[in-house]
C-alpha positions in Angstrom: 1.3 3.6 39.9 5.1 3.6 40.9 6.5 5.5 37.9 6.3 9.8 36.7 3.7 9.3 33.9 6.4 9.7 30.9 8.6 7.4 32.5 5.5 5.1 33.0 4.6 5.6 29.1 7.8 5.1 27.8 8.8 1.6 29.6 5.2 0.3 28.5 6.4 1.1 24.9 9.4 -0.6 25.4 7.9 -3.6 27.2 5.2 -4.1 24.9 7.1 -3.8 21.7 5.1 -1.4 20.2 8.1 1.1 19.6 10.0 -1.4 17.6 6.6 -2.2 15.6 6.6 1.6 15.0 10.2 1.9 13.6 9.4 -1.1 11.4 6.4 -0.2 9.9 7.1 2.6 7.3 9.9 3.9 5.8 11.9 6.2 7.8 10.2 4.9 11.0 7.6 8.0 10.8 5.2 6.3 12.9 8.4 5.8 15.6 8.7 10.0 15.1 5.0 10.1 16.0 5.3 8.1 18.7 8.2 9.6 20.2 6.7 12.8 19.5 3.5 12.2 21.8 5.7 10.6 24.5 7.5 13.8 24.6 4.4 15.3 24.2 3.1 13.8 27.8 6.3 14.6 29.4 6.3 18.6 28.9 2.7 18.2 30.1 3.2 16.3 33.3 6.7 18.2 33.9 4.9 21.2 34.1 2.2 19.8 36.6 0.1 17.9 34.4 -1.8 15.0 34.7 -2.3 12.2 32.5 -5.8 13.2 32.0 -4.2 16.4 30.7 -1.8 15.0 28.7 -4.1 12.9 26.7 -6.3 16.0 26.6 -3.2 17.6 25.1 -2.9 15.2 22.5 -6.0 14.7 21.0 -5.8 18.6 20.5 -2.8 17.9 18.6 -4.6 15.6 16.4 -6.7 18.6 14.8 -4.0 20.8 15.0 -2.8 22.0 11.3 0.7 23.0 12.3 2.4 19.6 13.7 4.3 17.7 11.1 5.0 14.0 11.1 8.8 13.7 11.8 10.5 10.5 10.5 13.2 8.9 12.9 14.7 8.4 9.2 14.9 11.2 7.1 14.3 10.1 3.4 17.8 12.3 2.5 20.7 11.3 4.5 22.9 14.7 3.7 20.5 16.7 6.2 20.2 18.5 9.1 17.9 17.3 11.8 17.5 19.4 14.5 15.5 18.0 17.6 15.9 18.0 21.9 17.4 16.2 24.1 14.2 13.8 24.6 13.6 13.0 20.9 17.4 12.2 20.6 17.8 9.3 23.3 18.5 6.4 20.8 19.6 8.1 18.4 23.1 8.4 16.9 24.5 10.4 13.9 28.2 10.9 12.5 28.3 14.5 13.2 26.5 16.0 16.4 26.7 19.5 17.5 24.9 20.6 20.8 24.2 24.0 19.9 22.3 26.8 21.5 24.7 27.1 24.8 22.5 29.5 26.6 19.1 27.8 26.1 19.7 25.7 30.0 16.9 26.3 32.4 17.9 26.8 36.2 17.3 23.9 38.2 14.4 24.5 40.7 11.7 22.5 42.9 8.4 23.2 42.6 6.8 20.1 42.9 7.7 16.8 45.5 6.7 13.5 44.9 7.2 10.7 47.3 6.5 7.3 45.4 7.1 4.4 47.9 5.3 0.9 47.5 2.0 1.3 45.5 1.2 4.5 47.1 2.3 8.2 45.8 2.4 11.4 48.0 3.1 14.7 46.4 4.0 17.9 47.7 3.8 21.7 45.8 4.2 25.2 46.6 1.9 27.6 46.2 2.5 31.3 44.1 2.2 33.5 41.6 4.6 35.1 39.4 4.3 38.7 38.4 6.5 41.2 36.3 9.9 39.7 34.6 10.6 36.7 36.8 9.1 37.6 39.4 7.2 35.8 42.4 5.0 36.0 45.3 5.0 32.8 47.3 1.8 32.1 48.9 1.8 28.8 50.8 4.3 26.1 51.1 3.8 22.4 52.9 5.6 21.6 56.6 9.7 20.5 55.9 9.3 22.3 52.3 13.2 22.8 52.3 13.7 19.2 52.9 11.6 18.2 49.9 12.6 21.4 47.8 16.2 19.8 48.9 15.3 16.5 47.6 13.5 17.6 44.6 16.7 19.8 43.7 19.0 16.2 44.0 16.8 14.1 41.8 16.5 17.2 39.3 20.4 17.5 39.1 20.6 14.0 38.1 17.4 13.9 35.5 20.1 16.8 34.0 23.2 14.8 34.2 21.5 12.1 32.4 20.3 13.9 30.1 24.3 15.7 29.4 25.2 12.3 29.1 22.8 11.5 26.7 24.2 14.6 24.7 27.2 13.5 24.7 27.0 9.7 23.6 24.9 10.5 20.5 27.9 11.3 18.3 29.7 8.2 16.1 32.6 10.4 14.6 32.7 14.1 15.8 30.9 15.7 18.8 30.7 19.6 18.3 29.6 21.5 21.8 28.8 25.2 21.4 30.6 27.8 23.9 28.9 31.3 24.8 32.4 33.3 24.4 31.1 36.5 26.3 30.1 36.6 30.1 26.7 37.3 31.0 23.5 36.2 32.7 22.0 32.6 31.0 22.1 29.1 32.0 24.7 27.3 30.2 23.7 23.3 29.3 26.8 22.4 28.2 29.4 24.3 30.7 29.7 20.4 32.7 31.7 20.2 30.0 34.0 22.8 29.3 37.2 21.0 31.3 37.1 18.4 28.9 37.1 20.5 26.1 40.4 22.6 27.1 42.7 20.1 24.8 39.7 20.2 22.0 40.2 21.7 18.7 37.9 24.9 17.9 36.4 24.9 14.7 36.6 28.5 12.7 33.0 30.0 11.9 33.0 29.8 8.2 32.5 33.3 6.7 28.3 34.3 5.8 28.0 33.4 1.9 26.5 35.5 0.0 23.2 34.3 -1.6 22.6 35.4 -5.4 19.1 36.6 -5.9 16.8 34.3 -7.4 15.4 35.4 -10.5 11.8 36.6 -10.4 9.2 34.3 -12.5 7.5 35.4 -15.4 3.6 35.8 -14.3 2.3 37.7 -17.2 -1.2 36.9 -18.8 0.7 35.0 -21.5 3.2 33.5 -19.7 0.2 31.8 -17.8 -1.6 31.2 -20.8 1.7 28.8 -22.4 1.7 27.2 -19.3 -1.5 26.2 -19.3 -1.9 24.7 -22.4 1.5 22.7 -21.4 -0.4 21.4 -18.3 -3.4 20.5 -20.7 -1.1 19.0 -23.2 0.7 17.1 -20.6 -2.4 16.0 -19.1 -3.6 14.8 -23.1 -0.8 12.9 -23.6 -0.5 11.4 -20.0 -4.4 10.0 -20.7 -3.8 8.3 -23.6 -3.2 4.4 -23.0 0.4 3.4 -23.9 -1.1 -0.4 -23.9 -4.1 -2.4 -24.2 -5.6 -5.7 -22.9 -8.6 -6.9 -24.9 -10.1 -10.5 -25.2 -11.2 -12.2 -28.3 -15.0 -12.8 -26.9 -15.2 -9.1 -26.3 -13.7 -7.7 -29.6 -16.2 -10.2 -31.4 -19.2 -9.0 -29.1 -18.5 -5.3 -29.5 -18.2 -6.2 -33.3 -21.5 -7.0 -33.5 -25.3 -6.1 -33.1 -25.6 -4.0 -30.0 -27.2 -6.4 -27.4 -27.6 -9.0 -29.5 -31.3 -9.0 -29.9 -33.2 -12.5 -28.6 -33.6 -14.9 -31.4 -36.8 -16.1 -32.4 -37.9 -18.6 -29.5 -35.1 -17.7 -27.1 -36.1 -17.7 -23.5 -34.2 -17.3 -20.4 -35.0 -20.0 -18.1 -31.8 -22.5 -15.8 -30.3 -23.4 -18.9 -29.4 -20.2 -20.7 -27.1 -17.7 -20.1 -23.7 -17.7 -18.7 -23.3 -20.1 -16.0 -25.2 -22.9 -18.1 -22.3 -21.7 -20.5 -19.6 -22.2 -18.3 -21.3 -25.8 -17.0 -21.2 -27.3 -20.7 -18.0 -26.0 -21.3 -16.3 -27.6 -18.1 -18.1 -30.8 -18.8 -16.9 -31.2 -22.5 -13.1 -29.8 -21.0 -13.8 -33.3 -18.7 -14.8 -35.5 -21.1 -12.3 -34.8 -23.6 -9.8 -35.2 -21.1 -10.7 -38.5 -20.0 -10.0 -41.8 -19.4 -13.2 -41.3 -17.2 -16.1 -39.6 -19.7 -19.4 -42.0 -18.3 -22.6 -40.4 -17.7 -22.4 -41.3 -13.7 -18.8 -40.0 -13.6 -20.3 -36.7 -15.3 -23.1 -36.4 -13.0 -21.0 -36.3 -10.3 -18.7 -33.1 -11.9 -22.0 -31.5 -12.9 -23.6 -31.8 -9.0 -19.9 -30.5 -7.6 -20.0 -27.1 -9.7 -23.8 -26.4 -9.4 -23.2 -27.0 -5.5 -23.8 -23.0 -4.6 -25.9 -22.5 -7.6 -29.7 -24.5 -6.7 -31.1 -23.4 -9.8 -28.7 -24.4 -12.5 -28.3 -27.9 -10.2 -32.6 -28.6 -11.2 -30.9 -28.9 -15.0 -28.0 -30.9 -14.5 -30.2 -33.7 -16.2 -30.1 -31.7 -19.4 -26.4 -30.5 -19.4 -25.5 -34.2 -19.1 -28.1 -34.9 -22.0 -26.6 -31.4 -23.9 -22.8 -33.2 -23.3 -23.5 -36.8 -24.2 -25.2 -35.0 -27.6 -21.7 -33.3 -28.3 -19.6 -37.0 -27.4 -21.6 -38.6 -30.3 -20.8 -36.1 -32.9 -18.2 -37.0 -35.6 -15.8 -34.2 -35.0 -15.3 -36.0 -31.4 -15.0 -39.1 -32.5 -12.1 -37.4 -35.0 -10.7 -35.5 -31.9 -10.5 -38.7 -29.9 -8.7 -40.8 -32.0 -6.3 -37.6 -33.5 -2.7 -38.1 -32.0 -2.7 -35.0 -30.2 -5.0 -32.8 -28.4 -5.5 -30.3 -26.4 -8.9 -28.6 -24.6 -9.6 -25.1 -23.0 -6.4 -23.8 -24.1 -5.4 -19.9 -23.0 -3.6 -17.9 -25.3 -2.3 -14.0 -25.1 -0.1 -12.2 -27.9 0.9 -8.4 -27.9 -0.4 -7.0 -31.4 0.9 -3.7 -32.7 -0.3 -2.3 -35.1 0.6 1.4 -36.5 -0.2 4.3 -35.1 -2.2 2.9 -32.3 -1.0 1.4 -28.6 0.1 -2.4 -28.6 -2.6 -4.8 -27.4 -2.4 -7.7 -25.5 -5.1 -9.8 -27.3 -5.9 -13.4 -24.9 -8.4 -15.5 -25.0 -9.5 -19.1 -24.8 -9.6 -22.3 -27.2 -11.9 -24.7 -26.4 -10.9 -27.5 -28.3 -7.7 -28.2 -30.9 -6.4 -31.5 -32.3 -3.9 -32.2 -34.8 -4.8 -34.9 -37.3 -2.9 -35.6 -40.8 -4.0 -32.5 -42.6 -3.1 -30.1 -40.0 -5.2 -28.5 -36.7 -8.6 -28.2 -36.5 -9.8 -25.6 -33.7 -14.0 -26.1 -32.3 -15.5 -23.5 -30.3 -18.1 -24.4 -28.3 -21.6 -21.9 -28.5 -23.9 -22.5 -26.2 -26.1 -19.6 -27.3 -30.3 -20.2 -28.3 -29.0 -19.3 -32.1 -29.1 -21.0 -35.4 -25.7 -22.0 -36.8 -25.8 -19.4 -39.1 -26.2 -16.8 -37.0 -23.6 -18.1 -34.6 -21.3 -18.4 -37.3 -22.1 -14.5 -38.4 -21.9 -13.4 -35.0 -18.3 -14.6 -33.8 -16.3 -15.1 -37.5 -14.2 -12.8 -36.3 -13.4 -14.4 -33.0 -12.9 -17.3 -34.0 -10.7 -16.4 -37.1 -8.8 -14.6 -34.8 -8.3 -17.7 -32.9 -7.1 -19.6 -36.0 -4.6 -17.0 -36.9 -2.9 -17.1 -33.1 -3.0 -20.8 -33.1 -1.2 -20.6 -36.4 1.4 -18.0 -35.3 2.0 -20.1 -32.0 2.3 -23.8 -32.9 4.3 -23.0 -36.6 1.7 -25.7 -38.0 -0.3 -26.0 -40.8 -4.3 -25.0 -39.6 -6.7 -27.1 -41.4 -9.8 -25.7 -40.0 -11.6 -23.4 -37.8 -15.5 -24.3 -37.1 -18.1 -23.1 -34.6 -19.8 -26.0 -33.1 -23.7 -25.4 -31.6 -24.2 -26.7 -28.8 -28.1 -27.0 -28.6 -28.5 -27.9 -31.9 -25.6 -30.4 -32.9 -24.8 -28.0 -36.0 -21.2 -28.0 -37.4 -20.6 -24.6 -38.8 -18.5 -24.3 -42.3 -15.1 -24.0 -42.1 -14.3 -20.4 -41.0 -10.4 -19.8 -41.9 -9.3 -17.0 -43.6 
């Protein structure tokens, strides 16, 4: 209300912060450029009579507009040339600055008066049209004109001294300030300056270099054709995988059957599939990690990780009943007393292997402990399978297990067996 729009704009940028937000934001400040960009944008509209309404009008046409470039306070290169007015510069600073163009002033002149005294705003204009080359016809004018005009003139003689100075100060090493040798007509911007520059040293114009013609390209039919089948031999060889990440569990799946057609009596009810999978497995990870293993203490676990799941929470009963089965086999009792062991242990080994990319192979074993005649590995299946068919099924995995447990404890393996879950079956001892 007490402010010229751009001058209103640009202390709510400062004020608010969101200037400095811009200039941090991205690299090379672009969204600062932006943002100084439309500020400059508002002032050439209000300048030339504008209003705010206008301006914003003005910029969301420049937010379709194809030809307006981001422009970076930061230029990604630092050996360039940025070449911007005197509003875009204010802030700015470079080593080198040369205020070029010495006849692009514009002749000071009121058009417009505005009075801005406590929350109120008067403004004053003169009416006319211009005709021919410079040319105008006035056609009305407010009462005291030349007093405002007068006025105007003052506050316009200052905006350009500021802005001079602004010119001036933006240099850190060497200010350069163009000189229009010959007389003439033309405004001259930088002329304020010319008694300082009398003891200044004039740099020589550098003679035009010649450029060297570029060769031509060669666009026949079959210099297109090579090219092409580059790009499609690039694009081969950019496709293929230079590394892979594969699980145990998925090679052994992909190994076998497709699907893995439904066993005889298999059904799918609570306490099939995955997340009765997972269930068992976290309870035996529990249990075999003790000192706490009781039935009560179980239950608890059991009710804590079925909390989100209602369905698989009606057979926590049977999980428990499924757990306490696998706690009174003998190979628990074996991995209880053994004098080390170790549950639900991740594993993940880069694999190479000629003429293919190198793998990183990781998976998961459920249970390892080390007794006199070496490790013994268990993997858990809680699949509705025999123990044959389990053990046909995921030989591979679980050989593959063996062999990384081998490679990354340097011990002797002793055996490798597939426990079922459902049934209480030990499989045979699977190493290679």
């Amino acid at each position: 209300r007490t402010l010229p729009v751009a001058a209103a704009v640009g202390r709510i940028l400062e004020d608010t912060g969101l200037l400095a937000r811009a200039v941090a934001a991205t690299p090379g400040a672009a969204e600062a450029g932006d943002v100084l960009y439309a500020l400059d944008r508002v002032r050439q509209i209000t300048e030339a009579g504008g209003t705010l309404a206008d301006a914003a009008a003005a910029l969301d046409e420049d937010l379709e507009a194809t030809d307006i470039e981001s422009i970076p306070l930061e230029p990604g290169r630092q050996d360039v040339v940025r070449v911007m007015n005197l509003h875009k510069a204010k802030g700015l600073e470079a080593p080198v600055v040369f205020l070029a163009d010495p006849l692009a002033g514009v002749k000071a002149r009121a058009g417009v008066r505005v009075i801005r005294e406590g929350p109120r705003a008067t403004g004053y204009l003169r009416l006319g049209r211009t005709w021919g080359e410079g040319q105008w016809d006035e056609l009305a004018e407010p009462a005291g004109w030349e007093e405002h005009a007068a006025a105007e003139l003052a506050y316009v003689e200052a905006e350009e001294k500021r802005l001079l100075y602004v010119a001036a100060t933006r240099a850190r090493d060497l200010l350069v300030v163009s000189r229009w040798a010959k007389s003439g007509k033309g405004e001259r911007p930088w002329e304020s300056l010319a008694p300082y520059l009398s003891s200044a040293r004039e740099l020589k114009v550098p003679p035009a270099v010649a450029v060297k013609p570029r060769a031509l390209p060669d666009l026949s039919a079959g210099a297109r054709a090579a090219a092409d089948a580059a790009r499609r031999a690039a694009r081969e060889a950019a496709a293929q995988p230079s590394w892979v990440v594969e699980s145990v569990t998925g090679i052994a799946h992909r190994g076998g059957p497709y699907g893995h057609p439904v066993s005889e009596g298999r059904t799918r009810e609570p306490d099939t599939g995955m997340a009765w999978g997972s269930l068992i497995h976290a309870l035996l990870e529990h249990a075999m990690r003790g000192p706490l293993r009781d039935r009560a203490h179980l239950e608890r676990l059991a009710n804590w990780l079925t909390l989100e799941n209602h369905e698989l929470r009606q057979v926590v009963p049977e999980a428990l009943d499924t757990v306490e089965g696998v706690m009174a086999s003998e190979f628990w009792q074996r991995a209880l007393a053994a004098e080390e062991r170790l549950v639900e242990v991740p594993f993940a080994v880069r694999m190479e292997e000629p003429g293919a990319a190198p793998r990183l192979l990781h998976g998961v074993i459920d249970l390892a402990f080390r007794t006199p005649g070496g490790w013994e590995l268990v993997d858990y299946k809680t699949d509705q399978a025999t123990i044959d068919s389990l053990a046909a099924r995921y030989r591979g995995q679980v050989q593959a297990y063996g062999r990384q447990w081998a490679v990354a404890t340097g011990g002797r393996l002793s055996s490798v067996v597939i426990y079922a879950v459902r049934t209480g079956e030990l499989s045979e001892n699977l190493q290679l």
